[in-house]
ROROZA-210639 format. One record per atom (N, C-alpha, C): residue in three letters; x, y, z. Coordinates in steps of 0.1 Angstrom, whole numbers. Example, Ala and Ser with C-alpha at 12.3 -4.5 7.8 and 13.67 -1.06 7.14 Angstrom:
<nodes>
> ALA, 132, -57, 78 $
> ALA, 123, -45, 78 $
> ALA, 132, -33, 78 $
> SER, 128, -22, 71 $
> SER, 137, -11, 71 $
> SER, 129, 0, 79 $
</nodes>
This chain:
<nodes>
> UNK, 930, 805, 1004 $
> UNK, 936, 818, 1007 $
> UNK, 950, 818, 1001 $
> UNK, 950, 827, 994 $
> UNK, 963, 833, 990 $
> UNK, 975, 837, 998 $
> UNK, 986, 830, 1003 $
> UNK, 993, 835, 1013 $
> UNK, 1002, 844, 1007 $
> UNK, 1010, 839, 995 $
> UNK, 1020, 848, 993 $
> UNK, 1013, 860, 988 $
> UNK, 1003, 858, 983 $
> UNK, 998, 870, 978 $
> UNK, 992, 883, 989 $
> UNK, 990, 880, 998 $
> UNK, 987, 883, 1014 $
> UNK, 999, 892, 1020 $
> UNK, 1008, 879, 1020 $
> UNK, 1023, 886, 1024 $
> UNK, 1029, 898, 1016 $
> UNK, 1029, 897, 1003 $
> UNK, 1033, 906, 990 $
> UNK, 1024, 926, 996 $
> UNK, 1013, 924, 1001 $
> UNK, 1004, 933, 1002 $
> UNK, 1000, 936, 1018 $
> UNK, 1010, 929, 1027 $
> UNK, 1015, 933, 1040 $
> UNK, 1030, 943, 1038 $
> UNK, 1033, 933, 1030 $
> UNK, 1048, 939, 1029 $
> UNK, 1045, 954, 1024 $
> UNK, 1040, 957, 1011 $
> UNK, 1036, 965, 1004 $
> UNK, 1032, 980, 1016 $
> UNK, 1019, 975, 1020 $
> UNK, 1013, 983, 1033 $
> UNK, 1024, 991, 1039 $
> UNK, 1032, 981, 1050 $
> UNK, 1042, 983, 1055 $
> UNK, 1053, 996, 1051 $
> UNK, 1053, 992, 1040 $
> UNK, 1064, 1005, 1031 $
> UNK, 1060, 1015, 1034 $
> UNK, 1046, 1015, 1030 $
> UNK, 1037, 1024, 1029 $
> UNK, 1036, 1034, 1037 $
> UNK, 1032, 1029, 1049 $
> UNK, 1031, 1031, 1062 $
> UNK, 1039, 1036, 1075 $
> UNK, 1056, 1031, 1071 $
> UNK, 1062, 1029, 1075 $
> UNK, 1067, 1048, 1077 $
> UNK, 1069, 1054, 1063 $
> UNK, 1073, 1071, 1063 $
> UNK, 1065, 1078, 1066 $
> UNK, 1052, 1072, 1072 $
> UNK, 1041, 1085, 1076 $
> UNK, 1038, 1084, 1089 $
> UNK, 1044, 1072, 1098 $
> UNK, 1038, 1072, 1110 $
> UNK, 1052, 1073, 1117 $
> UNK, 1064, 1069, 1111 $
> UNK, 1080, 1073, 1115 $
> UNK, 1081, 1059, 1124 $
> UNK, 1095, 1059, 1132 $
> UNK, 1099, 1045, 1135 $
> UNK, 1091, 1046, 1152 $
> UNK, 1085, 1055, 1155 $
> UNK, 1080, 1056, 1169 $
> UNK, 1070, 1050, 1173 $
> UNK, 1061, 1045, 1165 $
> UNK, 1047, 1042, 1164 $
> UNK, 1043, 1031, 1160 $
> UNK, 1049, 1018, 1166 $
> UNK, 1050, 1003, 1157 $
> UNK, 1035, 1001, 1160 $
> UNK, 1033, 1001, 1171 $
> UNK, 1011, 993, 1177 $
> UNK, 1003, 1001, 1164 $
> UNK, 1003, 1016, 1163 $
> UNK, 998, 1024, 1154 $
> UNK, 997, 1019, 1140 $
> UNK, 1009, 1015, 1131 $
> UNK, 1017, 1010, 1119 $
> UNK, 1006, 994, 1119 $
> UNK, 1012, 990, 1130 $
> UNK, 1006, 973, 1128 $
> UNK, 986, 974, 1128 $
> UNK, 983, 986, 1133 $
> UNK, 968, 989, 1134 $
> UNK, 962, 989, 1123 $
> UNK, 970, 999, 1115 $
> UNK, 970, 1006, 1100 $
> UNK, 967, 994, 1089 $
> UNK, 981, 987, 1096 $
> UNK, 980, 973, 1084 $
> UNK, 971, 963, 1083 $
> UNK, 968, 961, 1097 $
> UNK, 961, 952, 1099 $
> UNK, 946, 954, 1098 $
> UNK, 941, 966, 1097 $
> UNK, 933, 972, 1093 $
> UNK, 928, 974, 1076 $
> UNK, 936, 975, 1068 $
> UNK, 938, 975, 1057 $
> UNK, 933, 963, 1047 $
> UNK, 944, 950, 1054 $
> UNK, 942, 936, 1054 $
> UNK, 929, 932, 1058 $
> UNK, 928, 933, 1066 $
> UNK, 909, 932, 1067 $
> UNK, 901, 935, 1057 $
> UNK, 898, 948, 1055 $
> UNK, 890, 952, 1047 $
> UNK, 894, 949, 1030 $
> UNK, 907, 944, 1027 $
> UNK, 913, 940, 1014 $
> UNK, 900, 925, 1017 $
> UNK, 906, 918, 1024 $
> UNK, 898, 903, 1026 $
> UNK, 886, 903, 1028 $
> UNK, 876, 913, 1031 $
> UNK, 862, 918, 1040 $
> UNK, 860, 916, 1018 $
> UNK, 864, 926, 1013 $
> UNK, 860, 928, 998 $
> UNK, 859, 921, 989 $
> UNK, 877, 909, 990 $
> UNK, 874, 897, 982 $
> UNK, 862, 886, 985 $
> UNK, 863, 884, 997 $
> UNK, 858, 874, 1002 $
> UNK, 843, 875, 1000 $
> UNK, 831, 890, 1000 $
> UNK, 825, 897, 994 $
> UNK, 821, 895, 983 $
> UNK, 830, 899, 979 $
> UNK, 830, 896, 959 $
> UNK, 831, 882, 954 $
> UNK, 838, 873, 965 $
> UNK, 839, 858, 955 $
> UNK, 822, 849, 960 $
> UNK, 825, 851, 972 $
> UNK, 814, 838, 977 $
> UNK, 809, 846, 991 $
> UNK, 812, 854, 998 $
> UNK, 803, 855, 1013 $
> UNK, 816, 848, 1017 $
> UNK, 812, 847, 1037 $
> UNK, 824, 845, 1043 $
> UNK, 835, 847, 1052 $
> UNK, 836, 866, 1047 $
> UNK, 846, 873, 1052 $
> UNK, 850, 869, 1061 $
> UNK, 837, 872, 1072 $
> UNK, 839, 875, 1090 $
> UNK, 845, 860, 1088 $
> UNK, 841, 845, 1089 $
> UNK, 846, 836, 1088 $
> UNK, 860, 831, 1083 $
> UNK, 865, 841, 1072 $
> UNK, 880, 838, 1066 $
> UNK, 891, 842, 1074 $
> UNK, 883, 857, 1080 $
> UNK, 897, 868, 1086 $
> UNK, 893, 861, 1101 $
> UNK, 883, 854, 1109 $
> UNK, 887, 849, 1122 $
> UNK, 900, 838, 1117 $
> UNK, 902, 827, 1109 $
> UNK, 904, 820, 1100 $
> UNK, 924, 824, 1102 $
> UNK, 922, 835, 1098 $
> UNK, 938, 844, 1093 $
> UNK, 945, 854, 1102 $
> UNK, 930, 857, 1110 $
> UNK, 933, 870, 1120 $
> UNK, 948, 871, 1124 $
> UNK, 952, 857, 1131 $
> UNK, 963, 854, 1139 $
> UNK, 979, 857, 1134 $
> UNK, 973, 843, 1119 $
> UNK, 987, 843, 1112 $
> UNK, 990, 858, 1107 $
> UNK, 980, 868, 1101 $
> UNK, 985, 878, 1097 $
> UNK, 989, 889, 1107 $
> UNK, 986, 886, 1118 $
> UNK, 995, 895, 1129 $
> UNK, 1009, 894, 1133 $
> UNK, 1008, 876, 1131 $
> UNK, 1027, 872, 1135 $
> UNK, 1034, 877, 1120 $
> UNK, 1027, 876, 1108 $
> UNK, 1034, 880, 1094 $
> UNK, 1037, 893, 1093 $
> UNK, 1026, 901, 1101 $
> UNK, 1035, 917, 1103 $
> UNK, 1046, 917, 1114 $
> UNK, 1041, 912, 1124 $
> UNK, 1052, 910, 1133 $
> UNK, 1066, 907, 1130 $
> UNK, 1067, 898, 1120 $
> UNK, 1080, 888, 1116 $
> UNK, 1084, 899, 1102 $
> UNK, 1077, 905, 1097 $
> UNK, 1080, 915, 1087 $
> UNK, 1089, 926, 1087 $
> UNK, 1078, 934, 1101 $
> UNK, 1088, 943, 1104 $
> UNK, 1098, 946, 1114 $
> UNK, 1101, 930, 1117 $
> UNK, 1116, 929, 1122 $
> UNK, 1123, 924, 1111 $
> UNK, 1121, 923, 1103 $
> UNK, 1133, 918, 1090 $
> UNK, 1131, 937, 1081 $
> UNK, 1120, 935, 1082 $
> UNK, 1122, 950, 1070 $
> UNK, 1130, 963, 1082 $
> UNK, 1122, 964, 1095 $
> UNK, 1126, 975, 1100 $
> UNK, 1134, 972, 1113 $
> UNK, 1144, 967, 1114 $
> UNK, 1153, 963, 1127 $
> UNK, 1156, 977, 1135 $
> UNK, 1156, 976, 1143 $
> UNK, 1158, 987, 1154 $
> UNK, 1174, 990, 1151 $
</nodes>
């Protein structure tokens, strides 16, 4: 698994995400992303070998604390 490449395309999301749902709605934002991230991984993982469900149990976690820790550096209160 590609992390930085993961991170690059949370981050990315995030931007994204961030001027359409406004600063009120972080659970909503992180749904969005996390959501997104899945089905980015649901595709590759798909397309390379089978897996998915097995990779993102695998990732689930770390990619929650990586948005977590993201958008306290990108979006500080």
């Amino acid at each position: 698994m590609n992390w930085i490449g993961i991170l690059s395309v949370i981050v990315r999301l995030m931007a994204i995400v961030e001027p359409i749902f406004g600063p009120k709605s972080g659970a909503v934002k992180k749904e969005v992303v996390t959501g997104a991230v899945k089905t980015i991984v649901d595709v590759v993982e798909e397309l390379s070998a089978g897996g998915q469900k097995q990779t993102w149990e695998r990732i689930k976690e770390p990619v929650s604390n990586i948005i977590d820790n993201a958008a306290t550096i990108l979006f500080p209160k």
